[in-house]
ZAFI-742766 format. One record per residue (C-alpha): residue number from 1; x, y, z. Coordinates in pm, 1 decimal, padded with zeros to 6 digits, m for minus. Layout:
<recs>
REC  num         u         v         w
REC  NUM         X         Y         Z
...
</recs>
This chain:
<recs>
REC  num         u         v         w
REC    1   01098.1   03188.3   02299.5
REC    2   01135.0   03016.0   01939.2
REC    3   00811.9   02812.8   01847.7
REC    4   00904.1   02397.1   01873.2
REC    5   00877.1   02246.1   01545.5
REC    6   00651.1   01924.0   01560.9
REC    7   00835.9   01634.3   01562.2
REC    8   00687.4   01519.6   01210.2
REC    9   00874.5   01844.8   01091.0
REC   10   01207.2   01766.5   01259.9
REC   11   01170.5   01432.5   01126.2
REC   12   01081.1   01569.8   00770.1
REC   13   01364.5   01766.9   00793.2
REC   14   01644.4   01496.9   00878.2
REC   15   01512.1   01317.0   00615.1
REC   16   01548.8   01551.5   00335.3
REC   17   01905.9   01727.4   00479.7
REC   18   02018.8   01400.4   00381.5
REC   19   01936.2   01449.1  m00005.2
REC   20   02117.2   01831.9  m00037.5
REC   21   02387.0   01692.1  m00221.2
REC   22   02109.3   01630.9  m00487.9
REC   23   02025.9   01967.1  m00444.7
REC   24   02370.5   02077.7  m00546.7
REC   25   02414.2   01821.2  m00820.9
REC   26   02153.4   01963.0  m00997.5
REC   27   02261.6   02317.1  m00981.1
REC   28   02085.8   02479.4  m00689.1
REC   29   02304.8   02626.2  m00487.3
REC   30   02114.3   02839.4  m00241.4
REC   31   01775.2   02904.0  m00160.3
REC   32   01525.4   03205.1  m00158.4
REC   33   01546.5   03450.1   00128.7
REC   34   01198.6   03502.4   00207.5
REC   35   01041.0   03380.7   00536.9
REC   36   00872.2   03116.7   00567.3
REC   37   00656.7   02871.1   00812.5
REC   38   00842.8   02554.9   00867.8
REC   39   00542.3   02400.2   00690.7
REC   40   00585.0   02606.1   00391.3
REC   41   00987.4   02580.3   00414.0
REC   42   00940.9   02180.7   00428.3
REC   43   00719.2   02215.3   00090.7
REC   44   00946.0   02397.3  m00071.7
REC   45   01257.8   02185.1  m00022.4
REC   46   01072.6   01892.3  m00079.0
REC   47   00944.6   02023.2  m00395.2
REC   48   01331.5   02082.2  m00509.8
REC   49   01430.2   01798.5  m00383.5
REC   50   01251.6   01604.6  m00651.3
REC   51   01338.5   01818.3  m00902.3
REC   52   01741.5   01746.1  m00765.2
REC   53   01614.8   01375.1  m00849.1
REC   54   01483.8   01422.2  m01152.3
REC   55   01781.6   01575.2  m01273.1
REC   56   02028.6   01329.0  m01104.6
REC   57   01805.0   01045.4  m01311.1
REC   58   01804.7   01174.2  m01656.5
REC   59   02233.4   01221.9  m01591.1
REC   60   02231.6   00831.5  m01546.1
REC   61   02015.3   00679.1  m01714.0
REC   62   02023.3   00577.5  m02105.0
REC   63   01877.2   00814.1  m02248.0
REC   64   01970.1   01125.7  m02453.9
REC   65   02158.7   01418.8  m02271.2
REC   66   01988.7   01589.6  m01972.5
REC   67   02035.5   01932.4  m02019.4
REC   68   01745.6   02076.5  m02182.6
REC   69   01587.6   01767.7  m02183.0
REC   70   01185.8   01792.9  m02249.4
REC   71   01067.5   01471.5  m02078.0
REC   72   01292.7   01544.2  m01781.2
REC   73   01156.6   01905.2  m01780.1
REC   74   00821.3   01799.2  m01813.3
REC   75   00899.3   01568.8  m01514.5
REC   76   01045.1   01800.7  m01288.1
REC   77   00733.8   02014.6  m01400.8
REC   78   00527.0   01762.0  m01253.7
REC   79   00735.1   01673.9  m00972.2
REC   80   00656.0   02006.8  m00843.8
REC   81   00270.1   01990.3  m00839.7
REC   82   00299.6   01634.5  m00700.6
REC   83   00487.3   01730.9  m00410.3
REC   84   00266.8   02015.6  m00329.3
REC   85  m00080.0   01819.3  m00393.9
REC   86  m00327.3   01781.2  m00078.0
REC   87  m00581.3   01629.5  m00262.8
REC   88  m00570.9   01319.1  m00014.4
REC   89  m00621.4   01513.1   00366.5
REC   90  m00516.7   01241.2   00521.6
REC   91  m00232.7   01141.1   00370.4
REC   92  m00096.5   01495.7   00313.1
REC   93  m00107.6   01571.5   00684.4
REC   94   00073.8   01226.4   00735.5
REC   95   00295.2   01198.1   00506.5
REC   96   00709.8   01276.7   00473.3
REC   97   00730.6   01372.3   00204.3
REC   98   00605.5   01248.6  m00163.7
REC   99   00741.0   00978.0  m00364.5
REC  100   00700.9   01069.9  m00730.8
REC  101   00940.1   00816.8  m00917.3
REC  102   01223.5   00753.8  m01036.9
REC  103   01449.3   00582.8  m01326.0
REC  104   01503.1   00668.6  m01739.6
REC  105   01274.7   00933.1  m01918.6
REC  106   01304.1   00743.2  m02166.9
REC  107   01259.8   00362.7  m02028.6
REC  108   01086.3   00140.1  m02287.8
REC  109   00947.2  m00098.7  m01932.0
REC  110   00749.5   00117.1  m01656.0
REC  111   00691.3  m00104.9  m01346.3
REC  112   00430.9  m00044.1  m01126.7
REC  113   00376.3  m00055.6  m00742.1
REC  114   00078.2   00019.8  m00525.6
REC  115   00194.4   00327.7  m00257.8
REC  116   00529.5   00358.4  m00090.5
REC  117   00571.4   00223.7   00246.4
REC  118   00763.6   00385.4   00551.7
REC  119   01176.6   00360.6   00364.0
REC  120   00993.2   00507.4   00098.1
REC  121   00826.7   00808.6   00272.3
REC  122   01118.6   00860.4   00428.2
REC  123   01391.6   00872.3   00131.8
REC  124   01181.3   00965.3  m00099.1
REC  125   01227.6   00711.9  m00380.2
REC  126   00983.7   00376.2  m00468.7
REC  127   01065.4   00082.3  m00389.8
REC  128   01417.9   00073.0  m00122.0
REC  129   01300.2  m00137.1   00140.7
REC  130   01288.5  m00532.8   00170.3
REC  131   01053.4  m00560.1  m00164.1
REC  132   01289.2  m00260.2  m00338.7
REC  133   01586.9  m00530.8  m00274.5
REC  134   01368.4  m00843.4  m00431.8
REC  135   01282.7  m00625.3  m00681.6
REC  136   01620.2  m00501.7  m00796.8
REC  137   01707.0  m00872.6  m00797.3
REC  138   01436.5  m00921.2  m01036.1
REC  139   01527.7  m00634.0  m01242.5
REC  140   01905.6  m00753.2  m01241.3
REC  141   01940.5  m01128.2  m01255.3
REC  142   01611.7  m01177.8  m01377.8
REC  143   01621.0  m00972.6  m01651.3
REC  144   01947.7  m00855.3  m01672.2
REC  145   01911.4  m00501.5  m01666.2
REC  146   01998.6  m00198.2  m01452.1
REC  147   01746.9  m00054.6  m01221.7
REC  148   01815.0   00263.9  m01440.2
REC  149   01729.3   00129.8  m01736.2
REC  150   01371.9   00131.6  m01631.3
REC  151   01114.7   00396.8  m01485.0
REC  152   00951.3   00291.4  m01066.4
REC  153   00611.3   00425.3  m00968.6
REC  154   00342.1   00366.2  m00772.9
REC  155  m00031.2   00431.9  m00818.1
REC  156  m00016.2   00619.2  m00502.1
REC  157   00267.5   00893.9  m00426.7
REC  158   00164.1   00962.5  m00082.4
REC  159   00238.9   00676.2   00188.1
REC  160  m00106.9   00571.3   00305.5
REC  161  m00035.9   00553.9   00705.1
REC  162   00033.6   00153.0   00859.2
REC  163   00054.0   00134.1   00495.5
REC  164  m00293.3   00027.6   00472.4
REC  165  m00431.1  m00061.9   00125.6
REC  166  m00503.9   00228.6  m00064.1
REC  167  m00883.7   00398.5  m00048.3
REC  168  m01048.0   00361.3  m00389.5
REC  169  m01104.1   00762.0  m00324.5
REC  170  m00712.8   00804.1  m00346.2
REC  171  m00610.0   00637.6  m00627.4
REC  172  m00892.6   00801.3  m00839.9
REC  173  m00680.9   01152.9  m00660.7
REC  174  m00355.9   01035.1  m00792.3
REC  175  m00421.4   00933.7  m01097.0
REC  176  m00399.4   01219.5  m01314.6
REC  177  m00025.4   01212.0  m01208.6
REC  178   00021.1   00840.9  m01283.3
REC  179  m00146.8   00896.1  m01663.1
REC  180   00067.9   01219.1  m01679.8
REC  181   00399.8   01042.8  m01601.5
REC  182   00305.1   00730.1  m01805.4
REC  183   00233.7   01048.3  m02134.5
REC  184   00574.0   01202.9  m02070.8
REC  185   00768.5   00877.9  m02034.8
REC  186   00603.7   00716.4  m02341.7
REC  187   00670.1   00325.6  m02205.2
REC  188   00594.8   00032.7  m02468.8
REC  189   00598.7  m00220.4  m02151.7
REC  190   00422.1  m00191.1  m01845.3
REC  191   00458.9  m00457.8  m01562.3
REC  192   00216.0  m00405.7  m01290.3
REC  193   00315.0  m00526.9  m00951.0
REC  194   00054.3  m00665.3  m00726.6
REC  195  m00333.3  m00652.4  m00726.8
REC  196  m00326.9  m00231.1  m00658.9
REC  197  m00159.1  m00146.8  m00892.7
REC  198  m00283.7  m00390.1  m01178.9
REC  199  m00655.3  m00309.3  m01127.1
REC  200  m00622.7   00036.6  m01061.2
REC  201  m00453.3   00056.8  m01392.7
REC  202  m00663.3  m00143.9  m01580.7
REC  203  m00972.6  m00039.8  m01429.2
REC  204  m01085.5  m00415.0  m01320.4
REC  205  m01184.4  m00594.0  m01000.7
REC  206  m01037.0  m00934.2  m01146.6
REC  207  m00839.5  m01100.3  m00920.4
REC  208  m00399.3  m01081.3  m00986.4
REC  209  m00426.7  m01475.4  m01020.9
REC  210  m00640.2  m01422.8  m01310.5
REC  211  m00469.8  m01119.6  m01424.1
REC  212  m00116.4  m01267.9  m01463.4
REC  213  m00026.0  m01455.0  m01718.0
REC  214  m00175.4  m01280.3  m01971.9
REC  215  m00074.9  m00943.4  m02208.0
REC  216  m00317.3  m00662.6  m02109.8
REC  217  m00346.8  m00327.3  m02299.1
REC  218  m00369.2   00014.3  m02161.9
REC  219  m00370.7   00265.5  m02420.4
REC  220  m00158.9   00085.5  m02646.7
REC  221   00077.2   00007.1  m02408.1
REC  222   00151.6  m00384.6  m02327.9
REC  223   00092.0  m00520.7  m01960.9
REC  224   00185.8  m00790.6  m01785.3
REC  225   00066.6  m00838.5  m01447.3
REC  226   00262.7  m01036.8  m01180.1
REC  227   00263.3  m01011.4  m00780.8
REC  228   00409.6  m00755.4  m00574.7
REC  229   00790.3  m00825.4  m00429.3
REC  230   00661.1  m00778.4  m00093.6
REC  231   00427.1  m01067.5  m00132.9
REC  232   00695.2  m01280.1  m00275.4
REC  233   00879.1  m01209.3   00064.0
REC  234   00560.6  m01331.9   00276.7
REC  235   00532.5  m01615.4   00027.1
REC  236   00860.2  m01764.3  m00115.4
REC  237   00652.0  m02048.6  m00364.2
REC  238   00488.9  m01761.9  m00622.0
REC  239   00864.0  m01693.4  m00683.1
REC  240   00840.3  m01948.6  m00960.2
REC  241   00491.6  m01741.0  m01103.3
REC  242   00645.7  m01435.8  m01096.8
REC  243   00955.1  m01609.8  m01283.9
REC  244   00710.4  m01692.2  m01551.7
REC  245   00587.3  m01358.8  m01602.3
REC  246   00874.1  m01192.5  m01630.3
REC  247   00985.0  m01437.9  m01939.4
REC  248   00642.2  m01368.6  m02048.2
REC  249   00739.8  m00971.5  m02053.6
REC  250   01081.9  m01021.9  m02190.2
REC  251   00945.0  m01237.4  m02486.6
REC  252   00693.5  m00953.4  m02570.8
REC  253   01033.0  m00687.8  m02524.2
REC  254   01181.0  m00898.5  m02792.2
REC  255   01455.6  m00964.6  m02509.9
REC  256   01386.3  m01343.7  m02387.8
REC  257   01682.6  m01483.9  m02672.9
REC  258   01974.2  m01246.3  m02525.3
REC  259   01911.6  m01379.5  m02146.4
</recs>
């Protein structure tokens, strides 16, 4: 009798059968023939599924034409190792699937997030629950752009399970892929959302109420700080903060006059 595959797997599995037509949009049409463990087979697709992704990004966004595309080879590169990584024990054994990122190769803004939560793990992309929605509002009417026009990470790429706060231990795991994506990408802007993701970044304990406000610099790179979406859901008045920080960023984009 057939082995049962673990519910995780099954679960794993749903989740990324709904992403094949990814698979096919970005020109993989069949997979290899060798055997493998439904752990192994789960790896694999998931590792081609963000390369589908990456692919289906650098098609949209604003940027110069995806085929042979270095940044969005060097990104599928890396999507690859990411989605293979088991640096984290816990968090590779719990996890869907990884959430690498997702938006233009070539964005000039790079915003920020902590880890993804459970929508996340499950589709695969930052930011597409209840704070993804706030945040796209932010992106659009706030500063009237596309959610394309930008690039969406997270200092984590593994969903940390109850979506507890990151370990210290983690973030220090992940963050060779955050500083590789950041090289590739090449922002001028970042905008870190939340506490996480601004002091992990900066490499600070100072609180986000002190943080925002202000232009930071990481490696030449601007930063402004401002708190996470999800936070603005729990807590409706630091809409009117965040409002200010994002005028703050679009002054230093040179982009305050057209909105």
């Amino acid at each position: 009798m057939p082995s049962k595959i673990p519910n995780k797997s099954s679960q794993t599995i749903k989740a990324l059968t709904q992403r094949l037509e990814s698979l096919q949009r970005a020109g993989i049409t069949h997979l290899s023939k060798k055997r493998r463990s439904a752990p192994e087979a789960i790896q694999a697709a998931s590792a081609m599924v963000d390369v589908a992704k990456s692919a289906e990004l650098c098609e949209v966004a604003a940027s110069p034409p995806a085929q042979g595309d270095p940044r969005c080879a060097a990104l599928a590169a890396l999507a690859i190792k990411v989605a293979k990584c088991t640096r984290c024990t816990e968090l590779a054994e719990t996890r869907t699937q990884t959430v690498f990122g997702v938006g233009n190769p070539y964005a000039r803004l790079v915003l920020c997030g902590e880890a993804p939560g459970a929508d996340e793990d499950r589709l695969g992309e930052p930011f597409v629950g209840r704070a993804g929605q706030l945040l796209n509002d932010i992106i659009v009417k706030g500063m009237k752009m596309r959610r394309e026009d930008v690039y969406i990470l997270n200092i984590l790429r593994c969903r940390p399970p109850v979506n507890r706060t990151p370990l210290p231990v983690e973030a220090a795991a992940c963050r060779e892929y955050l500083d590789k994506q950041l090289a590739i990408i090449q922002p001028e802007f970042i905008c870190c959302l939340g506490t996480v993701a601004a002091q992990n970044l900066l490499g600070t304990d100072t609180t986000i109420g002190r943080l925002r406000g202000k232009v930071h610099d990481f490696n030449g790179i601007k930063v402004v700080c401002t708190y996470h979406p999800a936070y603005l859901l729990r807590n409706p008045q630091a809409k009117r903060p965040v409002w200010d920080d994002i005028q703050l960023l679009l002054s230093e984009m040179g982009l305050d006059e057209k909105n």
